[in-house]
N, CA, C and O atoms as a MOPAC input file, in Angstrom:
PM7 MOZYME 1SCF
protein

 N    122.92900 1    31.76200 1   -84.45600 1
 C    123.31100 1    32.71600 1   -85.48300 1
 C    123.78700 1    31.91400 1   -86.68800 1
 O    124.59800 1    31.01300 1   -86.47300 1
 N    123.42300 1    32.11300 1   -87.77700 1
 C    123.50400 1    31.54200 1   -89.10300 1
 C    125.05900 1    31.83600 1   -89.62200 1
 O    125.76700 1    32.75600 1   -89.21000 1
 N    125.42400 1    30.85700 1   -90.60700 1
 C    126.68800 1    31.40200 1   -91.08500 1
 C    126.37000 1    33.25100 1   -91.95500 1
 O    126.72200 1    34.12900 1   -91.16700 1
 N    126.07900 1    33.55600 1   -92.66500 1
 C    125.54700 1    34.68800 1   -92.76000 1
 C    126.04900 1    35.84500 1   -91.96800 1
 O    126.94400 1    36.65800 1   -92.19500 1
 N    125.13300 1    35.67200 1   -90.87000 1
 C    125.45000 1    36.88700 1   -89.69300 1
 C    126.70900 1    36.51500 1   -89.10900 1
 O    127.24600 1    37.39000 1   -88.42900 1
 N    127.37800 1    35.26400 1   -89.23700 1
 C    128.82100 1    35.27100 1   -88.53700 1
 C    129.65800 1    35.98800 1   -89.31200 1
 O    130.25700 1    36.92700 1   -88.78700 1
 N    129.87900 1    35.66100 1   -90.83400 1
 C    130.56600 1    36.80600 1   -91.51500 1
 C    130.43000 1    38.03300 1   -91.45700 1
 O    131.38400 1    38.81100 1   -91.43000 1
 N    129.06200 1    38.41800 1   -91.42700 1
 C    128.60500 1    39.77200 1   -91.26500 1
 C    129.19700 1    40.25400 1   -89.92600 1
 O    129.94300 1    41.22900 1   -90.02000 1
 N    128.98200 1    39.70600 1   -88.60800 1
 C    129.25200 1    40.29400 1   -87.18800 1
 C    131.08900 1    40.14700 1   -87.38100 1
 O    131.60300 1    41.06900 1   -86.74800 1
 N    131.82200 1    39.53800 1   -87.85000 1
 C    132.87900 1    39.28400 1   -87.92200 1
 C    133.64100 1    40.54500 1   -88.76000 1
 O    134.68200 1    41.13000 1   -88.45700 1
 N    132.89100 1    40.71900 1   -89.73500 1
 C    133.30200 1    41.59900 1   -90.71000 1
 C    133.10000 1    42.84600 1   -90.24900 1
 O    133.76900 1    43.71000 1   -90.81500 1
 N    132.26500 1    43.25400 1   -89.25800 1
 C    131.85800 1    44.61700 1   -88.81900 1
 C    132.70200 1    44.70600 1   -87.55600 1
 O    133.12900 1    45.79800 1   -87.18300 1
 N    132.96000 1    43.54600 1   -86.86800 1
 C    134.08200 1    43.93200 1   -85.68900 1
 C    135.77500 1    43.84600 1   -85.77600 1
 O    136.72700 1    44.17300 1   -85.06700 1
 N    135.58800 1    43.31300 1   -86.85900 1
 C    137.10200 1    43.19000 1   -87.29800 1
 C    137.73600 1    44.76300 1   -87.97400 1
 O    138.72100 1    45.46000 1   -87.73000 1
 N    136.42000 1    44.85600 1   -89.06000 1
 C    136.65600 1    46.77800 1   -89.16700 1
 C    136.61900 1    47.34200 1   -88.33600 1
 O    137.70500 1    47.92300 1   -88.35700 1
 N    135.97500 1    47.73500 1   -87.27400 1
 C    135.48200 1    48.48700 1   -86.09400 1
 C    137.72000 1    48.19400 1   -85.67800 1
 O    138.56900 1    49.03700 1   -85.96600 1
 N    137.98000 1    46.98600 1   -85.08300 1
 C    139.52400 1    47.31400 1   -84.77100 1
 C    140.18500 1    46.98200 1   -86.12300 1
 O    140.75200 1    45.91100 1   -85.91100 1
 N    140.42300 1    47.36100 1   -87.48100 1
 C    141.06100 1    47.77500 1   -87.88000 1
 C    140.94500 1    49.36000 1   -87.78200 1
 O    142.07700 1    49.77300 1   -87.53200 1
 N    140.05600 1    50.40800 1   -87.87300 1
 C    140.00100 1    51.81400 1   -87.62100 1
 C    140.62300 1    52.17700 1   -85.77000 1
 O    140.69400 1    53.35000 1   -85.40200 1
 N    140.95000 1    51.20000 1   -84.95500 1
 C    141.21200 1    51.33900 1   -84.06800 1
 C    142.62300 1    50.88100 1   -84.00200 1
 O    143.44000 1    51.58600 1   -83.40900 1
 N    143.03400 1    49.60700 1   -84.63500 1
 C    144.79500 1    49.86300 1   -84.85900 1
 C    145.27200 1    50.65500 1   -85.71000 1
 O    146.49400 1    50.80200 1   -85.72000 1
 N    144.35900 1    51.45900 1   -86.75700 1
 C    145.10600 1    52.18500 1   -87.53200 1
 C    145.05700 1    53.93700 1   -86.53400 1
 O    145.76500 1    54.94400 1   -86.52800 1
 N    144.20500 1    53.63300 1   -86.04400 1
 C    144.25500 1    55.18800 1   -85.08600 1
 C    145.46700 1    55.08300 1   -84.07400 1
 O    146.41400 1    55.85000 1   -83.89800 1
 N    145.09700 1    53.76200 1   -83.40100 1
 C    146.20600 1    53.63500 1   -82.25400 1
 C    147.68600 1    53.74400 1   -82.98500 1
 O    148.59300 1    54.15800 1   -82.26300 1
 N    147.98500 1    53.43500 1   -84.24400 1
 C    149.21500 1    53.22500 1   -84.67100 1
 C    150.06300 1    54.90700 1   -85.16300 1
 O    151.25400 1    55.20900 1   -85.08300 1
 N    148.96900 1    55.66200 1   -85.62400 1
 C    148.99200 1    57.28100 1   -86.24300 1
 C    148.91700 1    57.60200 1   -84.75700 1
 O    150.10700 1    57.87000 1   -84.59400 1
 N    148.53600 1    57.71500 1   -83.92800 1
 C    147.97000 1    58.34900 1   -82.54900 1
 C    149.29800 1    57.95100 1   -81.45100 1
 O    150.01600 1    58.79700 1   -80.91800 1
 N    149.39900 1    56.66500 1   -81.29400 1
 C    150.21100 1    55.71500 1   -80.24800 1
 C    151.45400 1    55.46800 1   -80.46400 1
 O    152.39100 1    55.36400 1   -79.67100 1
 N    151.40300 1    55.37400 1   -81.67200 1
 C    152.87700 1    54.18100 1   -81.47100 1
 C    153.74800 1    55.48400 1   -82.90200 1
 O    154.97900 1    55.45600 1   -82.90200 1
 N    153.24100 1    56.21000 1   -83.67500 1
 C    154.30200 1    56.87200 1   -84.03000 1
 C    155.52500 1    57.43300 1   -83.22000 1
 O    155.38100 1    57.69300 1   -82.02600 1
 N    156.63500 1    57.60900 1   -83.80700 1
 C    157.27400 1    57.96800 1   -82.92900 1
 C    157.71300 1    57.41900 1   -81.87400 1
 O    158.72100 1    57.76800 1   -81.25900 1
 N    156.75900 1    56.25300 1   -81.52000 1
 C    157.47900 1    54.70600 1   -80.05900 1
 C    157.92100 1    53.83500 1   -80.93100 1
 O    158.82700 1    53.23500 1   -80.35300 1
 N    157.75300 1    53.26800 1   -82.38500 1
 C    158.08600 1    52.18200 1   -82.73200 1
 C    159.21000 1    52.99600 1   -84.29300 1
 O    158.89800 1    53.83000 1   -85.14200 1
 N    160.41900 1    52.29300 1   -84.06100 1
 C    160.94400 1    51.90600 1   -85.31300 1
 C    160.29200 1    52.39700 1   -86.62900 1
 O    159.12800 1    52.00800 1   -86.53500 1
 N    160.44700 1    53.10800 1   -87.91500 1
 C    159.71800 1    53.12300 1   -88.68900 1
 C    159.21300 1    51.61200 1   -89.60700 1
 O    158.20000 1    51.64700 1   -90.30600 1
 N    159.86700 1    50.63100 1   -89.51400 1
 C    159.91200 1    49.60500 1   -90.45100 1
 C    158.88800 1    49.09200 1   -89.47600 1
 O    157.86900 1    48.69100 1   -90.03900 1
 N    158.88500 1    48.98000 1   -87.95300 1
 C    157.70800 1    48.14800 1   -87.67900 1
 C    156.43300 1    49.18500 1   -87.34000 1
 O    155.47900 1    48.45500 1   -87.07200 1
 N    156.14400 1    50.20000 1   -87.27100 1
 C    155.28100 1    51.17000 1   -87.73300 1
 C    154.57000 1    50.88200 1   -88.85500 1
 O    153.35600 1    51.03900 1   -88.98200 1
 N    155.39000 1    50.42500 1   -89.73400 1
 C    155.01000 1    50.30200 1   -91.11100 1
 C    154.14100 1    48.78700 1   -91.22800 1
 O    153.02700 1    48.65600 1   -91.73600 1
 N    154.87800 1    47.83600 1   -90.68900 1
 C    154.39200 1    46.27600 1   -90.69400 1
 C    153.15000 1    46.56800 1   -89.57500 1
 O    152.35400 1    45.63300 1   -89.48800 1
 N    152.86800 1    47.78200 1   -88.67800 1
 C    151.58800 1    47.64500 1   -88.11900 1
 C    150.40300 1    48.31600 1   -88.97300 1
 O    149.18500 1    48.22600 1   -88.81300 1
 N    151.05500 1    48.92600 1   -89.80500 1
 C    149.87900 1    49.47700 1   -90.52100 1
 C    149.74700 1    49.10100 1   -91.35500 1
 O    149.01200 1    49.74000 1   -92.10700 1
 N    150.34600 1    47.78000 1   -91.87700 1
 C    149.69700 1    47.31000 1   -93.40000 1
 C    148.95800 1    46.63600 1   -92.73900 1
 O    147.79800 1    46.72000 1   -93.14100 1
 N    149.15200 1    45.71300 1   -91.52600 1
 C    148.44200 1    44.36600 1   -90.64700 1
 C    146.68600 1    45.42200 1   -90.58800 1
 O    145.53900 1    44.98700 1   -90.69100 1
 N    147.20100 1    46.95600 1   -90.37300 1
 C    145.47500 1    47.41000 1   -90.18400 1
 C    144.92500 1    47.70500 1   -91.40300 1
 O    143.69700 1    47.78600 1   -91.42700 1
 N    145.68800 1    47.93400 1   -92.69200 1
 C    145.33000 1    48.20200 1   -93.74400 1
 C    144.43900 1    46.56400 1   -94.62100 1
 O    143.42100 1    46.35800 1   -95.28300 1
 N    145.20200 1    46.03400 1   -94.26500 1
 C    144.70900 1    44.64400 1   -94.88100 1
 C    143.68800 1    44.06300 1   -93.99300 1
 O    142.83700 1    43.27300 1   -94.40200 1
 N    143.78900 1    44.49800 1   -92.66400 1
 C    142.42800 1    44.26300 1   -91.92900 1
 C    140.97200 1    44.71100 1   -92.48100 1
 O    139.95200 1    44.05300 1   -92.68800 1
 N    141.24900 1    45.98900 1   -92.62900 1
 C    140.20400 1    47.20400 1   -92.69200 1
 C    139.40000 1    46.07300 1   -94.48900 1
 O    138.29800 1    45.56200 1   -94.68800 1
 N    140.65600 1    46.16000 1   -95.33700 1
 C    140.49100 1    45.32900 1   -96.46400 1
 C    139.59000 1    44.17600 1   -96.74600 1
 O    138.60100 1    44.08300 1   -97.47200 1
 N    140.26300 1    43.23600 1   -95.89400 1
 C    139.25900 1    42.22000 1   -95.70200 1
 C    138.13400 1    41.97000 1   -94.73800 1
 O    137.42500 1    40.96400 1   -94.76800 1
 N    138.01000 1    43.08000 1   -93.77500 1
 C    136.57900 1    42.93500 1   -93.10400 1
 C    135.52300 1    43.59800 1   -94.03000 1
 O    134.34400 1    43.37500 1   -93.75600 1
 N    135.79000 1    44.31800 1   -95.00100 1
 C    134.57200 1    44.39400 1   -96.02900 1
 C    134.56000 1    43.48400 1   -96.52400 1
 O    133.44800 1    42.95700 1   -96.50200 1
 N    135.64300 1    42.70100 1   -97.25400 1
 C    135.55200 1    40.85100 1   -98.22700 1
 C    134.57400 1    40.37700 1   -97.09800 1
 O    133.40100 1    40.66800 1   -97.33600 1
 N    134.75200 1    39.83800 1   -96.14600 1
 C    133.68900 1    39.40700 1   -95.08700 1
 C    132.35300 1    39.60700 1   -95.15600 1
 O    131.51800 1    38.89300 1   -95.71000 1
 N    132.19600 1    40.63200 1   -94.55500 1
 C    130.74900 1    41.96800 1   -95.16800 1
 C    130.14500 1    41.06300 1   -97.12600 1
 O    129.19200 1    40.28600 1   -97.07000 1
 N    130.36100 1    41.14700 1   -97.58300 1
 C    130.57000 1    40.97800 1   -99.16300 1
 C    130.11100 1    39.54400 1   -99.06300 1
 O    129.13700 1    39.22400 1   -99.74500 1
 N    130.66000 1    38.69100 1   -98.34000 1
 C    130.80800 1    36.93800 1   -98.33900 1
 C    129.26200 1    36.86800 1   -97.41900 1
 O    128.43600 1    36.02000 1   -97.75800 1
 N    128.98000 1    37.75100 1   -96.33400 1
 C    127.98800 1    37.72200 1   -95.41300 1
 C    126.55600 1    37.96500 1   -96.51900 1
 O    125.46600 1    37.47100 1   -96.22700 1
 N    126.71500 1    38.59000 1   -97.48400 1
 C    125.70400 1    39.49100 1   -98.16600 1
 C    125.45600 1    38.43000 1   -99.25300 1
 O    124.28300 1    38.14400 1   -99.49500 1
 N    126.63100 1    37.70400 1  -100.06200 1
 C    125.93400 1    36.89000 1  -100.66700 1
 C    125.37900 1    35.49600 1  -100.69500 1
 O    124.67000 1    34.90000 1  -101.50700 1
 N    126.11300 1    35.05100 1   -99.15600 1
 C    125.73100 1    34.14100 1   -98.36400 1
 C    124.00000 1    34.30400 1   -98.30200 1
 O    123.26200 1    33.34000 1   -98.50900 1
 N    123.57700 1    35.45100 1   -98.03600 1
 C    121.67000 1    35.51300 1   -97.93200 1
 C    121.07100 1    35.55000 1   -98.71100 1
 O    119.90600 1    35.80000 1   -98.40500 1
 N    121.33100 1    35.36300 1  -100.12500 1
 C    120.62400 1    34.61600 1  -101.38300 1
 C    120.59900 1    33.72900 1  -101.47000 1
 O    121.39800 1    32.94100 1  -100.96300 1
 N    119.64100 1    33.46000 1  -102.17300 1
 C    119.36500 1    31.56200 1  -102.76400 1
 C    120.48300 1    31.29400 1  -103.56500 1
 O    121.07300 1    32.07700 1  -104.30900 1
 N    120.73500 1    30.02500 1  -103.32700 1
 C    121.79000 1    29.07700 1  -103.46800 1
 C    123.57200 1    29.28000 1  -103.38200 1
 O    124.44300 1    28.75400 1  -104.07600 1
 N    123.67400 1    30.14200 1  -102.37400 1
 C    124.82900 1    30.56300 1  -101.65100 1
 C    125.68300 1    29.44300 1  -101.98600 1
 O    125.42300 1    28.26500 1  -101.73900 1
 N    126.46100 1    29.77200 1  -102.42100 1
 C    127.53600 1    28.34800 1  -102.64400 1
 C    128.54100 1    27.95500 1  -101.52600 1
 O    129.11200 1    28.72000 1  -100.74900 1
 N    128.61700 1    26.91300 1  -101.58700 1
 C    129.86900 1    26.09100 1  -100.06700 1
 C    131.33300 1    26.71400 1  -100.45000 1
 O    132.30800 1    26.64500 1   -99.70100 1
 N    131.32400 1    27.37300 1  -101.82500 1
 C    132.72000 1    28.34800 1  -102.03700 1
 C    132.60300 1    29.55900 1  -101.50700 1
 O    133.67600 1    30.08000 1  -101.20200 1
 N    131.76800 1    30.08900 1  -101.32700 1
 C    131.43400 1    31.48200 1  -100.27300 1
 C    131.70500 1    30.67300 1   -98.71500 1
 O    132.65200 1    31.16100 1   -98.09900 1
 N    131.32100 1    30.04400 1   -98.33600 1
 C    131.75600 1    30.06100 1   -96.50200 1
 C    133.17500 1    29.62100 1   -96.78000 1
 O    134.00500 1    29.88800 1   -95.91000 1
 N    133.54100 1    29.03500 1   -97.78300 1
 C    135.29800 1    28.44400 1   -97.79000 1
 C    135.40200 1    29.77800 1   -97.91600 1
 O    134.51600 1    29.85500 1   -97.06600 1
 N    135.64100 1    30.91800 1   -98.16800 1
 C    135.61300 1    32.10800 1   -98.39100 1
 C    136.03300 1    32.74500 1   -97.19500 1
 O    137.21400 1    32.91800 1   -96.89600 1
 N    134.62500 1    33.24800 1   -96.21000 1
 C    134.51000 1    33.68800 1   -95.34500 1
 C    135.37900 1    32.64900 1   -94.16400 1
 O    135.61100 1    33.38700 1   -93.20600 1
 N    135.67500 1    31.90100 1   -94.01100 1
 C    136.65600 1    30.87700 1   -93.52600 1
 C    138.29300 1    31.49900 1   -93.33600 1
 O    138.96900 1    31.86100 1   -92.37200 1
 N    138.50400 1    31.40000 1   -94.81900 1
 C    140.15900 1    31.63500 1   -95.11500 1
 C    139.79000 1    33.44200 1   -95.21600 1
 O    140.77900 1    34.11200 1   -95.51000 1
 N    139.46700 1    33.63700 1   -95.16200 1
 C    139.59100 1    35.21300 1   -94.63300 1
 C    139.74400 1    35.47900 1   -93.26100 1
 O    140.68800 1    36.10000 1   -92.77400 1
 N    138.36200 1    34.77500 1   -92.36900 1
 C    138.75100 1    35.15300 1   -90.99600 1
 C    140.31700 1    34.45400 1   -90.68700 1
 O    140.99800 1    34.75900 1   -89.70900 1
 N    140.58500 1    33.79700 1   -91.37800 1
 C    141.88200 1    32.86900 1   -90.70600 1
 C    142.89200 1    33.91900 1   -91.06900 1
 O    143.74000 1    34.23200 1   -90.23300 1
 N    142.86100 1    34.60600 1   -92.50000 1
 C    143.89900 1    35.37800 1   -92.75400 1
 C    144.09900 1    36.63800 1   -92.14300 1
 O    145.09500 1    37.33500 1   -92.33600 1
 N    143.00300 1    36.97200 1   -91.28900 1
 C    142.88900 1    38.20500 1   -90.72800 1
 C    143.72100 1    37.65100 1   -89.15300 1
 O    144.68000 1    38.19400 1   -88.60300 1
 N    143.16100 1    36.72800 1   -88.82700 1
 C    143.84600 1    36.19700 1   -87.42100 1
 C    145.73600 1    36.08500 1   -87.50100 1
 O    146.54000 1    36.70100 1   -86.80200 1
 N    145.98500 1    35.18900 1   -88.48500 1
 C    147.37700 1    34.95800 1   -88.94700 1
 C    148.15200 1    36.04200 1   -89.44600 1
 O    149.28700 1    36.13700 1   -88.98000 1
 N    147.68100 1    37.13600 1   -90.55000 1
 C    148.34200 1    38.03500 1   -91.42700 1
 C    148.52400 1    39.51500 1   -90.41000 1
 O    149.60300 1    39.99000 1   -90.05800 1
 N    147.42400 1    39.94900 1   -90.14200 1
 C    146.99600 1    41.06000 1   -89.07200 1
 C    147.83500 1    41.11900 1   -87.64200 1
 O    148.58400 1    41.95900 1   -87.14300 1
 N    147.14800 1    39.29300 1   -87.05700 1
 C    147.50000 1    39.03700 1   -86.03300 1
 C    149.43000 1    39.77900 1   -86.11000 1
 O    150.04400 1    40.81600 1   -85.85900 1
 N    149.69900 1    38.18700 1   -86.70500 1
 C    151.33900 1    38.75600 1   -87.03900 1
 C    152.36700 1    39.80900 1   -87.07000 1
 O    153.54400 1    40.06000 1   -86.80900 1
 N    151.28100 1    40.27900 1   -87.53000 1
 C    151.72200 1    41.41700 1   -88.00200 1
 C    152.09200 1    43.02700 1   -86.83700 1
 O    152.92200 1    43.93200 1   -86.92800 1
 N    150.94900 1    42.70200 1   -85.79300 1
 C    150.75500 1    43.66100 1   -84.60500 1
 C    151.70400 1    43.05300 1   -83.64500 1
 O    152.41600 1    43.68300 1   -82.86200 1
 N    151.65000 1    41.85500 1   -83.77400 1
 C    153.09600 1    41.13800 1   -82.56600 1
 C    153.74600 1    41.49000 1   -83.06900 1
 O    153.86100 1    42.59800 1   -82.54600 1
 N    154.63100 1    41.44500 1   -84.05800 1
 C    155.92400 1    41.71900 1   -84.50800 1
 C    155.99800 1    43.32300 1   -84.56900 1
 O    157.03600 1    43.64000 1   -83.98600 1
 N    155.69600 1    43.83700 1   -84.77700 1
 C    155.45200 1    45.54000 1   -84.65700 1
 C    155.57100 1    46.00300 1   -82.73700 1
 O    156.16600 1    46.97200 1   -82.26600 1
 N    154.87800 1    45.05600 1   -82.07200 1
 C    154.70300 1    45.61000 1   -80.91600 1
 C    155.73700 1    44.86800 1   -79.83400 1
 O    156.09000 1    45.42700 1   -78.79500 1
 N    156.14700 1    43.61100 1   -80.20100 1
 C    156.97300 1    42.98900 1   -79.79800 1
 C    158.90000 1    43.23900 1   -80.38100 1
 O    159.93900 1    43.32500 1   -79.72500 1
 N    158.64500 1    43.27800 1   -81.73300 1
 C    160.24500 1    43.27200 1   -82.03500 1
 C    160.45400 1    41.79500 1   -82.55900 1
 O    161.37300 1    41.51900 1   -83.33000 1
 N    159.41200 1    40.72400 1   -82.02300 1
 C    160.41900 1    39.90500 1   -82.30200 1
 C    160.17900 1    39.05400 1   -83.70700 1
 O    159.11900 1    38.45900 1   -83.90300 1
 N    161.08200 1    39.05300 1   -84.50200 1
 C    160.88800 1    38.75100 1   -85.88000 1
 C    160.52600 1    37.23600 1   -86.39800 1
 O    160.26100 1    36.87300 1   -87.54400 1
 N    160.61100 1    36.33600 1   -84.98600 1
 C    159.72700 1    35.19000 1   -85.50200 1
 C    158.02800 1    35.11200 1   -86.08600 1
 O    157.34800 1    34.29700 1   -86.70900 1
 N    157.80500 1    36.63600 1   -85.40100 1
 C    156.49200 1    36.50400 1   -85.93300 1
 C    155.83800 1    37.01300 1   -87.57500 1
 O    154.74900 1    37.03500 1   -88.14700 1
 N    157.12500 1    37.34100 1   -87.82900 1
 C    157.20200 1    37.56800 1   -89.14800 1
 C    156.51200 1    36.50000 1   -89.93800 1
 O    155.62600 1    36.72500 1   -90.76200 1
 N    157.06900 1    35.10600 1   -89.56800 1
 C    157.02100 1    34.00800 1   -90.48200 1
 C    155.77300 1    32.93800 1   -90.29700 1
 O    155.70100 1    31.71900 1   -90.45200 1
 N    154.82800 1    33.94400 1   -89.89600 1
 C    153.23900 1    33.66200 1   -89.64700 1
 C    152.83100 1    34.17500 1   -90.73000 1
 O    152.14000 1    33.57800 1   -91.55600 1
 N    153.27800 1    35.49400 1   -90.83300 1
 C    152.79500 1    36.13400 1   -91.96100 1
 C    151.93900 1    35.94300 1   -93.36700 1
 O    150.85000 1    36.39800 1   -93.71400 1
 N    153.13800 1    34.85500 1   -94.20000 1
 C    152.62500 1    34.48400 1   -95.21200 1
 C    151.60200 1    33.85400 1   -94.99600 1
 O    150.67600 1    34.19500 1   -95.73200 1
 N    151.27200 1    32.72100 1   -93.97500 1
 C    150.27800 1    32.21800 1   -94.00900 1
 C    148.73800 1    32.85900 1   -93.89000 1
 O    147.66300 1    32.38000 1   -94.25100 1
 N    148.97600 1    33.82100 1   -93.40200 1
 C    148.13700 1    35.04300 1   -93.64600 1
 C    147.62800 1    35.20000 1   -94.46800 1
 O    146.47800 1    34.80900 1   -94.67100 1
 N    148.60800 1    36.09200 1   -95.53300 1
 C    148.47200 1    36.11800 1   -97.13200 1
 C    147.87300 1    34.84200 1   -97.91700 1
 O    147.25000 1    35.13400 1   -98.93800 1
 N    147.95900 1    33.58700 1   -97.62400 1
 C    147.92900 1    32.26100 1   -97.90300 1
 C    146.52100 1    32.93300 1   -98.11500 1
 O    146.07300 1    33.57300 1   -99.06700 1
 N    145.97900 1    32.57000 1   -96.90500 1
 C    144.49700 1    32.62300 1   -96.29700 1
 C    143.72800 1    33.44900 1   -97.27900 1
 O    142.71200 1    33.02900 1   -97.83200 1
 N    144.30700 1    34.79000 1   -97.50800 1
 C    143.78800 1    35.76500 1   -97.98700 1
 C    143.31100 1    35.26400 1   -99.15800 1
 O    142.16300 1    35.06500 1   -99.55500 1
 N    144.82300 1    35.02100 1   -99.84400 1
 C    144.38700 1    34.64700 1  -101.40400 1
 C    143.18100 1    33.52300 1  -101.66700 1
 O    142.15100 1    33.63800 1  -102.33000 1
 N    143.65000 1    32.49000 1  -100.96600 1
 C    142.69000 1    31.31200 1  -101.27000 1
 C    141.09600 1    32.21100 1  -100.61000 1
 O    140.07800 1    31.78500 1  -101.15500 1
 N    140.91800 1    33.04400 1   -99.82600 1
 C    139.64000 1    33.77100 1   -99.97600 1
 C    139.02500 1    33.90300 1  -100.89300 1
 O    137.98000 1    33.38800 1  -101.29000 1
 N    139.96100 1    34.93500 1  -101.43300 1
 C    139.59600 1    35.55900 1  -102.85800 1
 C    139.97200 1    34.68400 1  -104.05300 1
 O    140.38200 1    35.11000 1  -105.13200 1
 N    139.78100 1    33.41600 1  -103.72100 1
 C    139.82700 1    32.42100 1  -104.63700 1
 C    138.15600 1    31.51300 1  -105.12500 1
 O    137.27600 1    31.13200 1  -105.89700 1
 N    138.74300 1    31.64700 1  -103.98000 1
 C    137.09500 1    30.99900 1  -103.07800 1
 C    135.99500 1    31.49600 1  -103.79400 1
 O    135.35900 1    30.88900 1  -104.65600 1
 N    135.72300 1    33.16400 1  -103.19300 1
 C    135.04400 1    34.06200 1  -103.51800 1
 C    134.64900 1    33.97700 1  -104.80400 1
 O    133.46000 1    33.80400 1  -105.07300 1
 N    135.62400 1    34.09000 1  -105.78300 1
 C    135.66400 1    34.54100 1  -107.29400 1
 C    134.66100 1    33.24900 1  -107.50800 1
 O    133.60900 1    33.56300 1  -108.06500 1
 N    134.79500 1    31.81100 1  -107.16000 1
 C    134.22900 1    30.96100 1  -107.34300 1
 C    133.09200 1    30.99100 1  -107.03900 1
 O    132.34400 1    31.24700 1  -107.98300 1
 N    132.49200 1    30.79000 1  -105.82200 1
 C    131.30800 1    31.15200 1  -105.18400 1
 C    130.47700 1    32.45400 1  -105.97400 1
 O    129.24800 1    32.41400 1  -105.90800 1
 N    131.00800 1    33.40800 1  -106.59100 1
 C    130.22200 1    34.12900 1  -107.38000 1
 C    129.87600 1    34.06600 1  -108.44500 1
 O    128.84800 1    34.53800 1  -108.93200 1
 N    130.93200 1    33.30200 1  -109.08000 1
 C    130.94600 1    32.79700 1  -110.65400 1
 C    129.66400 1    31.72900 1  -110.30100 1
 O    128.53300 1    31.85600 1  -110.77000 1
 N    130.01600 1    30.85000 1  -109.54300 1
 C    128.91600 1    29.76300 1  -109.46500 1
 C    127.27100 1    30.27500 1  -109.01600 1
 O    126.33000 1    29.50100 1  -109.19500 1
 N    127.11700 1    31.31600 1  -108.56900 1
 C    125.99300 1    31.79300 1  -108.06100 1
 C    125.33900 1    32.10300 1  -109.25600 1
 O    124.22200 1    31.61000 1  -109.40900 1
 N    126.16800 1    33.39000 1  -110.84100 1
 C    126.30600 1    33.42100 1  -111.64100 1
 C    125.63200 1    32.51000 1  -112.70100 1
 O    124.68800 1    32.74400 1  -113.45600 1
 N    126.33600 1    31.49000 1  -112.54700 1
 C    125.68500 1    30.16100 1  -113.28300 1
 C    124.64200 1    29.96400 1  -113.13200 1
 O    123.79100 1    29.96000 1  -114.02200 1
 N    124.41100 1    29.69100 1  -111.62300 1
 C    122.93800 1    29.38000 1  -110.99200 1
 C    121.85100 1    30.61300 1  -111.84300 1
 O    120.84900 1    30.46000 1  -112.54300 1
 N    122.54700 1    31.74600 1  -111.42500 1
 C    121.05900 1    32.64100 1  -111.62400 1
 C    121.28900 1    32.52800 1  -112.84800 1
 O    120.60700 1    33.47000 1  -113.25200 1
 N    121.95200 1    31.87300 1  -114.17700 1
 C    121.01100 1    32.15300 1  -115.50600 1
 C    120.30500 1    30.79000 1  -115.91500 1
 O    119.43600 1    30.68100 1  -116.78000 1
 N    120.84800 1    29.74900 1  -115.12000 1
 C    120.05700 1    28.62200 1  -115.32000 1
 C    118.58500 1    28.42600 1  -115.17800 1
 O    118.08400 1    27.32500 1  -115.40900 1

């Protein structure tokens, strides 16, 4: 499987359970959890749901000519931020325990430098196609 379809399969199963922690969280855990960590589980699915389309997006322009090495740095620090930010985010919600808080940012880290990435990798594609 090509880098391509890894973003792509990544990006479609990572949405698939963000619509499934955000159900389980409205469905399951209202009312079992604390409102503040209720809340830290549903941004972890909100920012999931978020960046498994960035994924999707990174997968799609990955299959044009001259895909830039700033698109897979891309699709990279996204899956990482989804593992770290998300991850984090459902332990500490489901656990209580607030060390996992301080995973978090690195999460966000991930995210941004994605959409750092990204902006690059498109700008540069950009370039390419008027050259």
């Amino acid at each position: 499987m090509g880098t391509p379809a890894v973003f792509g399969v990544t990006g479609a199963l990572t949405g698939l359970m963000g619509v499934a922690a955000g159900a389980f969280a409205a469905h399951a855990l209202r009312g079992a959890l604390r409102p503040e960590l209720l809340q830290a589980f549903e941004t972890g699915a909100r920012y999931q749901l978020i960046h498994a389309l960035a994924l999707v997006v990174v997968a799609l322009a990955l299959e044009r000519p001259s895909g830039s090495r700033a698109l897979v740095v891309a699709g990279w620090c996204f899956t990482a931020g989804q593992t770290l930010f998300g991850g984090s985010l459902y332990l500490l919600a489901l656990t209580g325990a607030p060390a996992w808080g301080a995973i978090t940012p690195l999460g966000g880290l991930g995210y941004m430098a994605g959409w750092i990435a990204l902006g690059f990798g498109l700008l540069r594609r950009g370039a390419d196609a008027t050259a």
